[in-house]
N, C-alpha and C positions, 0 to 999 in steps of 0.2 A: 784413511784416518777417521776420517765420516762415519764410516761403515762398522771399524773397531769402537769407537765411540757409541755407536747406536743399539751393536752387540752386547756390551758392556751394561745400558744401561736397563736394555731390557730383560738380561741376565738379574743385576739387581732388581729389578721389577717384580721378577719371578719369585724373586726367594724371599726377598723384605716386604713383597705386598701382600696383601688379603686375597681369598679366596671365598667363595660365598660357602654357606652352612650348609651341609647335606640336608635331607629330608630326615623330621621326624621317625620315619619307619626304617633307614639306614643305621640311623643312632642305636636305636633300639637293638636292631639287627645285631650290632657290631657287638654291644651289652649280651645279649643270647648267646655269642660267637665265645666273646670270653668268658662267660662260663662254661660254655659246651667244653671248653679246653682246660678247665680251672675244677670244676667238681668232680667229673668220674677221675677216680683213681690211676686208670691205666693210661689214660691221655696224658693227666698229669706227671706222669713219668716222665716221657717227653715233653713237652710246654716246659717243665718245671726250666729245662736248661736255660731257658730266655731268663728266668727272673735270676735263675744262678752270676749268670753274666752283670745283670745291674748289680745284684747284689755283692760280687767280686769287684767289678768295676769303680763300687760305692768307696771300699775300702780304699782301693787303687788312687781313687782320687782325692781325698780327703787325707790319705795320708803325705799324699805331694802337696797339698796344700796348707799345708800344716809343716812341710818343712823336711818330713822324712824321705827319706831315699828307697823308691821304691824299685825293690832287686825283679821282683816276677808276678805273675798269676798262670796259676793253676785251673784249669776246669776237666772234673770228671765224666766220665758216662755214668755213674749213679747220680750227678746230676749235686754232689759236693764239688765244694772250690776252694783255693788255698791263695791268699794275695800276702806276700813276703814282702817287708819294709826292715828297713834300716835306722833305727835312732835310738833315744833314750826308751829305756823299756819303763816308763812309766811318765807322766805328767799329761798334760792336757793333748797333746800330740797325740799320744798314744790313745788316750780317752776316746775322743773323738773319730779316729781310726776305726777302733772296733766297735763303734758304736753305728758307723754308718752304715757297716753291710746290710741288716734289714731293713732299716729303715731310707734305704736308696731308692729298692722299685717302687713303695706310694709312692713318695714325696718325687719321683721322675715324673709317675705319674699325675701326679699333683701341677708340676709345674707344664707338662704337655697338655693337660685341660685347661691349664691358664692359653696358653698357646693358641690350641683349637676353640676357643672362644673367643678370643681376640680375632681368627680369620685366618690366621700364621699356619694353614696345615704344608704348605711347603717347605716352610722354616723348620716346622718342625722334623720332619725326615730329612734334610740336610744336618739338622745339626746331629740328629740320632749317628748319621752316618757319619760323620765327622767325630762321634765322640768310639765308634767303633774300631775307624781306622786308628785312633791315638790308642785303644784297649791293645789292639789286636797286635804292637809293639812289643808290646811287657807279656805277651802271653807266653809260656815256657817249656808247655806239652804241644802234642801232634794235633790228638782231640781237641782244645782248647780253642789252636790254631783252626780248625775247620770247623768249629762251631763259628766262630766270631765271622769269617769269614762268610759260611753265609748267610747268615743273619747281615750284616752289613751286605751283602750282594742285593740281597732282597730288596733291600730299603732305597740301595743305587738303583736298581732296575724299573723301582715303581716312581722316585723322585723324579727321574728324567725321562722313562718311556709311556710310561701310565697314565690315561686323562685326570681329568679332574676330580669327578667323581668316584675311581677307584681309587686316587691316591687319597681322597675323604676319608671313604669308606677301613683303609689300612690304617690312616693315621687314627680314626676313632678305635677300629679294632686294636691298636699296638695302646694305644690308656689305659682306656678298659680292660685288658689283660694285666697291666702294672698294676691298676688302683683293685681290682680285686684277686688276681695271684699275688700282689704283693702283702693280701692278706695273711695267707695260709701259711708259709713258713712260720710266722712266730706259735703260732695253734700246733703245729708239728715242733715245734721245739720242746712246749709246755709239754706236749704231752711223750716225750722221750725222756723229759727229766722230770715227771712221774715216775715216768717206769725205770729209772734211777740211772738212765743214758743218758748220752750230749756233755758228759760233764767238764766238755774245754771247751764246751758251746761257747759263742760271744759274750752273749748273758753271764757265765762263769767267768769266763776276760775279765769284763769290764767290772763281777762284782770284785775280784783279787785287787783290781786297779785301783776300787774307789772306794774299799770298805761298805758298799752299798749293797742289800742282799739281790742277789740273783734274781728274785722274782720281782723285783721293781722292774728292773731292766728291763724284765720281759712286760711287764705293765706298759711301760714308755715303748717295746713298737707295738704292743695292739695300738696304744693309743695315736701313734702314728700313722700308723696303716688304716685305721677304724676312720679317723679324721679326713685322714686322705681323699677316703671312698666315698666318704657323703660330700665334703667342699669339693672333689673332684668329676663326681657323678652329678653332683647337683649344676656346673659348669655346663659340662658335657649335654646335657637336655633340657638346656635354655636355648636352643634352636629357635 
């Protein structure tokens, strides 16, 4: 009994206590890391899938929280996604729904530099992974399925086998990757509906939904994503 009790509490220890702050030069590192994966073009092909998932996932959950029923998600190998919900086709439910997709990866990222500043980096890959296994439910393709999967493997692997300071070093590189990949979608959005593509983008959703012009929308995730990256970067290198 002793013994479970003492399991128990140092299990909570683990995950609800602090951790101390990597070094200055890790941080940085980890900031290098996700751009290295975020600005060439052909990396970002792949990478891109990771913000697809929050971004899928965004909708996923906001739309359950808001009340709607949500049937599936979809994710592709060109690195689009499709998350299906059930309710009223229009009102604040719905708004909010399609409003979440982009502006899920900052603002995740946003609230894991809250995190990793607080000392919480094991908290925070417990919860990443716990918000993977609840995704990885409502997934509805093969691909979908084996992305999510290991992406969530990862995250298991490093929360419980990995020391301290690489489980740091991942938790800072997986922010930094949100707070500035989760810029670049909207900058590819603008620039498809330019060139007179995307035109059931989210952006186009929500302006059908709200009589609001398409291009605010897309105003509101720079401003998202943009705010994100400075309050979240600026977090992240207060070491």
């Amino acid at each position: 009994m002793d013994s479970t009790a003492s399991s128990l509490a140092s299990l909570w220890d683990r995950v609800f206590g602090t951790q101390p702050d990597p070094d200055l030069w890790v941080v940085i590192a980890t900031l290098v890391a996700a751009l290295a994966v975020t600005v060439p073009q052909g990396v970002w092909r792949v990478s891109r899938n990771a913000i697809t998932i929050a971004h899928e996932g965004g909708h996923g959950l906001v739309a359950l929280l808001t009340g709607r029923q949500l049937n599936g998600i979809r994710l592709h190998s060109d690195t689009s996604g499709l998350t299906v919900s059930r309710g009223k086709p229009h009102g604040i439910g719905m708004i909010l729904t399609a409003a979440a997709g982009y502006t899920a990866p900052p603002l995740l990222g946003l609230g894991g530099a809250a995190l990793l500043a607080a000392g919480h980096i094991t908290l925070l890959l417990w919860l990443a992974t716990a918000l993977l296994v609840a995704m990885l439910v409502m997934i509805r393709n093969a691909y979908g399925a084996l992305t999510v999967v290991l992406t969530g493997g990862t995250f298991l692997v490093v929360s419980w086998l990995a020391g301290s300071q690489v489980q740091a070093a991942f938790a800072y590189a997986v922010v930094w990757f949100l707070l500035v990949g989760g810029v670049r979608p909207a900058f590819e959005l603008q620039a498809k509906r330019h060139r007179g593509g995307a035109g059931d983008s989210d952006a186009d959703q929500l302006s059908r939904l709200t009589h609001v012009p398409a291009g605010l929308w897309l105003f509101l995730f720079h401003a998202v994503s943009l705010c994100s990256l400075m309050g979240g970067g600026r977090w992240l290198l207060e070491v």
